[in-house]
N, C-alpha and C positions, 0 to 999 in steps of 0.2 A: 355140187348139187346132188349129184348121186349118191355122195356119203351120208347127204342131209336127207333123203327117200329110203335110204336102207337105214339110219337109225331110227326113222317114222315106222316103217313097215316090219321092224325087228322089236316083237313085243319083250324082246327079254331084256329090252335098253331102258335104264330109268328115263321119265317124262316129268316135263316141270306140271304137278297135278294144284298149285298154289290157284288157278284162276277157276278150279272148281270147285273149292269149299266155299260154303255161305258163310257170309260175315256173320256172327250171333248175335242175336236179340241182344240187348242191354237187361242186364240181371234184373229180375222180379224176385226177390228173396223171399218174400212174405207170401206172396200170392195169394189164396182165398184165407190164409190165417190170419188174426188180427195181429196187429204191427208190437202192442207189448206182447202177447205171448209171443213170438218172435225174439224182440228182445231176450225175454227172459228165458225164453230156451237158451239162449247163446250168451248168454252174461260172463262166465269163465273165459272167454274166448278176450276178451277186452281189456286194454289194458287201465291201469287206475287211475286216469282222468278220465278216459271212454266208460267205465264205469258211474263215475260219479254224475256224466249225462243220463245213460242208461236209467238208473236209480231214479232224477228226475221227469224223464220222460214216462217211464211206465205210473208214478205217482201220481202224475200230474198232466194227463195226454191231455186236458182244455185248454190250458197256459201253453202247448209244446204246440198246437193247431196253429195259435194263431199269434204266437209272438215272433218276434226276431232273433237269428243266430244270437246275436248279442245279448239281448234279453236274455234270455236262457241261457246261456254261459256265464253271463251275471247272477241267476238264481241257482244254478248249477256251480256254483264257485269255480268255474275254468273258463278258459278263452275259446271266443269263437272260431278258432281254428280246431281247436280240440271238435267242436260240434259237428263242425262239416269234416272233418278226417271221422268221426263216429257212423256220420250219411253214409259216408264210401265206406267203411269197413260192413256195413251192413248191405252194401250193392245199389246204393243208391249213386247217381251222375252228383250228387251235392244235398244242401238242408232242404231247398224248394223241394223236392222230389221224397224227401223222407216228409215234410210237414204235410204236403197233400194225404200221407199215409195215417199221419194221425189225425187229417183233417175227416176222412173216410170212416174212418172208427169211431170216432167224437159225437159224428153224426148218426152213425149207427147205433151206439149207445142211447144216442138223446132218442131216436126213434122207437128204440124198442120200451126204452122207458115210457113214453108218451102211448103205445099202445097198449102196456099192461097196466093203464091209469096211473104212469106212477109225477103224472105231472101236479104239481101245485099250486096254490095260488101264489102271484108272485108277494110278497112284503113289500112295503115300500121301504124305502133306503134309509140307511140310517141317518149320512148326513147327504146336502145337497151338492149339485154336480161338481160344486167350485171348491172340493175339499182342500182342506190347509193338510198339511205332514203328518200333523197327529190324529186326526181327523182320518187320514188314511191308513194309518198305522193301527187305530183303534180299528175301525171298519174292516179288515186284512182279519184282523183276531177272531173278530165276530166270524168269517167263516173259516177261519181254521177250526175254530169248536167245532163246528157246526158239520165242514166234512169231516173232521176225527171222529165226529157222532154216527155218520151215518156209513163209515167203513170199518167202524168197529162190529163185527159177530158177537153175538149173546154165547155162542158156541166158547169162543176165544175167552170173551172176560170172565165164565164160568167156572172155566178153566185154569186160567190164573188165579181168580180166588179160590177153590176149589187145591192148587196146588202150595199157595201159602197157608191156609189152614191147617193143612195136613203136615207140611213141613218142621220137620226136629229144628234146624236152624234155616236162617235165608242170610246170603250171602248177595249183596247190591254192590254191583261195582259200575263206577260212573268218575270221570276225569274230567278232569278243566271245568267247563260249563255247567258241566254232567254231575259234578262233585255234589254241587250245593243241593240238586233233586234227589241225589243217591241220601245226602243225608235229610231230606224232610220225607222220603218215603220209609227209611227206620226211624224217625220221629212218631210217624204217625201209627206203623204197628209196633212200636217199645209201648205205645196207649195202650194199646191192646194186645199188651202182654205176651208178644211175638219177639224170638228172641232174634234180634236181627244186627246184621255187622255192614260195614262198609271197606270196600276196598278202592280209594280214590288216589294213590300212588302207587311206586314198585317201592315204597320204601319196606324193611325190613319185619315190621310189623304186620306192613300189608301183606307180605309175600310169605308170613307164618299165616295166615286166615286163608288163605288158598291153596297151603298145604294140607289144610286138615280140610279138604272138601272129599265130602263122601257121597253113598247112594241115598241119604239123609239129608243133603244139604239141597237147600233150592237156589239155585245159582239168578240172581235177574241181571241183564246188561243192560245198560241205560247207554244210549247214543244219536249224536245227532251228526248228521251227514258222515263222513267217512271218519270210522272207529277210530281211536287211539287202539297201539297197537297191546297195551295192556286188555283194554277189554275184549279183545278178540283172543288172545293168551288165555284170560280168564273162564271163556264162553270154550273153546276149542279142549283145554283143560277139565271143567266138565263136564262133557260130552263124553273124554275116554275112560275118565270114572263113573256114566253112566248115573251122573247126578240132573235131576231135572233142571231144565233153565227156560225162562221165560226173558225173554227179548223183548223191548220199549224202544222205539228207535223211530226216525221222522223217512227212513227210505225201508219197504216191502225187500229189497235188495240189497240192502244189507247185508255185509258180511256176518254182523251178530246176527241177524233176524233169521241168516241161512242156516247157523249154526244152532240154535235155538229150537225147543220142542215145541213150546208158547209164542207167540207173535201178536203185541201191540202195536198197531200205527198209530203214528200222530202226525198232523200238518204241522207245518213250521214257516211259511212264508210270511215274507215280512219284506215290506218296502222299503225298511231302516238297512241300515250297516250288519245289524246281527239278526240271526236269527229268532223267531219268535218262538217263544214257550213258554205260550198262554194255554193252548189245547195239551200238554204235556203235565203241567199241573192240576189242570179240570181230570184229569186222565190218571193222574194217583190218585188224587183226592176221591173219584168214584170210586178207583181201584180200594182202597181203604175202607169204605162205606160198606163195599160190598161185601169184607171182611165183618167189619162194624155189626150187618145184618143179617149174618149166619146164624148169632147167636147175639143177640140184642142185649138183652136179659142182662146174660151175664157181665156183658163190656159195659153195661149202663151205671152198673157200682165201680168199677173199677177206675170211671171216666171220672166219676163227680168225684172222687179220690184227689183229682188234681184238677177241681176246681174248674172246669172246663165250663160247664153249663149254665 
C-alpha cells in the first residue's frame, strides 16, 4: 500500500494516461468539400482497381447515389469488394457512408441547377416502362449523346479543332476497341486533306511513327475505361517532346486524359456486355465537321472529288 501511495504521489513515475484520451471521431475526409473533388484531389493515391471506381464515381456521381455496391462494380468493371475497400480508403465505415456523400452532392447539384433556371421540361420517354433489351440499350445511348453534349466545353472543342488544323501531322493512337475509331477519325480528315497516321499496335511500324513525333506533331489518344498500356507510352512520350495531344476517353480521370493538354469526354454506359460508343462517334464526327467548317469553301471541292455528296 505504501509503495502504491508513493508511486501515486511521485510525479516522476510513469502513469497509465490511456483512460484519458478521447476515443476520435470516425474520419469525415471530405467535409464541406464536394465528395468528387475529393476524389480527384487524391486519385494517385489509389490503387488500379480503386481507381477504375474513382473514374466512375466522379463521371457519374447520379448512378453512384443511388445504385448498389454491385451495380457499380458492374459499371465500374471490378468487384464489390474493390468498392467498399475504395469507401475505407477514403475514411468512410463502408459504401452506405460514401453513397450518402454522393447522395449530398447530387442534390446539391440538382439544386443549384434548378435555382439558376437551369431546369427543363421533362421529354417524354422514348419507349414505355415495360422496356425489352434493346429498347434499353437504345434508350441508354440516347442519353449518353445527350450527357457527352452537355459536358463537352465550346472552350475544349475549339480547342481540339483549333489544334488539328494547325497541325504538320496528327498522330491517333487507339487499340483493341479503340483501333477501329482511331481509323474512321483519319478517315475522316485524310477528306480533308489532313495528313493523319494511326498507331493501333506496338508492332514495328507502329513504334517507327512514334519515333518521329515532334513539336509538330499533334499526338490524340483515344480510350475507353482503363488505357492499354501503349496508349499511355504514346500520350507520356509526347508530352516529353513537348508535342501537343489531345485526349478522347469515357473517364475525366483518365490516365490519358491526365496526361493530355486537350480533354474530350464521352459517356459510355451501356446495359449490354460491352461498352457503348455511340456518343464517341457523334463526338468525331462533330469533331471533323468542326474541321469541315473552318474553311467550307475549300473542303467543299475536295469532298465532291470522292463523290461524297
Amino acid at each position: 500500500m505504501k509503495e502504491s501511495r508513493g508511486r501515486a504521489s511521485n510525479p516522476s513515475l510513469p502513469m497509465k494516461r490511456a483512460s484519458t484520451i478521447p476515443t476520435p471521431e470516425p474520419p469525415r475526409p471530405h467535409g464541406h468539400q464536394a465528395l468528387s473533388d475529393y476524389i480527384t484531389a487524391r486519385f494517385d493515391e489509389f490503387s488500379r482497381s480503386q481507381k477504375d471506381v474513382a473514374q466512375y464515381i466522379v463521371d457519374h456521381l447520379d448512378e453512384a447515389a443511388f445504385q448498389t455496391a454491385e451495380e457499380l462494380a458492374r459499371r465500374a468493371s471490378t468487384s464489390s469488394s474493390t468498392v467498399v475497400r475504395f469507401s475505407q480508403a477514403l475514411g468512410f465505415e463502408g459504401f452506405p457512408e460514401l453513397q450518402q456523400a454522393a447522395r449530398e452532392e447530387y442534390r446539391r447539384q440538382a439544386g443549384a441547377g434548378q435555382a439558376g433556371g437551369g431546369a427543363v421540361a421533362v421529354a417524354a420517354p422514348l419507349f414505355s416502362l415495360d422496356q425489352t433489351e434493346y429498347e434499353t440499350a437504345l434508350a441508354t445511348d440516347h442519353v449518353n449523346v445527350e450527357e457527352t453534349a452537355r459536358k463537352l466545353s465550346r472552350r475544349d472543342m475549339d480547342a481540339a479543332i483549333e489544334a488539328i488544323t494547325t497541325a504538320e501531322r496528327v498522330l491517333i493512337a487507339g487499340t483493341d476497341q479503340m483501333a477501329f475509331f482511331a481509323s474512321y477519325l483519319r478517315h475522316l480528315l485524310m477528306l480533308l486533306d489532313i495528313r493523319a497516321e494511326v498507331v493501333a499496335s506496338p508492332s514495328q511500324e507502329a513504334l517507327g511513327r512514334l519515333a518521329r513525333i515532334d513539336e509538330l506533331t499533334l499526338v490524340i489518344g483515344l480510350s475507353a475505361g482503363r488505357p492499354h498500356p501503349l496508349i499511355a507510352r504514346t500520350m507520356k512520350l509526347a508530352r516529353h517532346r513537348r508535342a501537343p495531344t489531345l485526349a478522347i476517353a469515357d473517364a475525366t480521370l483518365s490516365e490519358v486524359s491526365r496526361l493530355a493538354r486537350i480533354r474530350l469526354y464521352y459517356s459510355s454506359n451501356s446495359p449490354a456486355y460491352v461498352r457503348s460508343h455511340v456518343a464517341l462517334l457523334s463526338l468525331l464526327q462533330a469533331l471533323a465537321y468542326g474541321v469541315y467548317a473552318r474553311d467550307a469553301q475549300q473542303y467543299e471541292t475536295r469532298i465532291k472529288a470522292f463523290r461524297l455528296k
